[in-house]
C-alpha angles and dihedrals in degrees: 000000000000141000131039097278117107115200118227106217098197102168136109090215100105082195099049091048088051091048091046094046098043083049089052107031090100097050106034123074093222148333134240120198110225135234094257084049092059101038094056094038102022112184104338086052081059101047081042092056090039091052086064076070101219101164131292118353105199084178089068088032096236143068120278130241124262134027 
């Protein structure tokens, strides 16, 4: 990821987050999952987005996979 813009991904659709963030993951410098995100996927809909492996996940405490 790349540039100074976070995208909020305030949706409970745990398929809609993954599509926005794999179309943005290349002009965004980061994502943050929103309240609504984690309400409706708690922790496994973290470790799910993390596992698309779109840079460093504090939440999980490590880096994620992948480029």
């Amino acid at each position: 990821m790349s540039g100074p813009i976070y995208v909020a991904l305030d949706t409970p659709d745990l398929d809609r987050a993954k599509a926005i963030a794999t179309k943005v993951r290349n002009h965004v410098g980061g994502l943050k999952l929103g309240l609504e995100f984690f309400a409706a996927n708690g922790r496994p809909g973290v470790k799910e987005m993390a596992q698309l492996g779109l840079g460093d996940d504090p939440a999980l405490g490590r880096p994620c996979t992948g480029s």
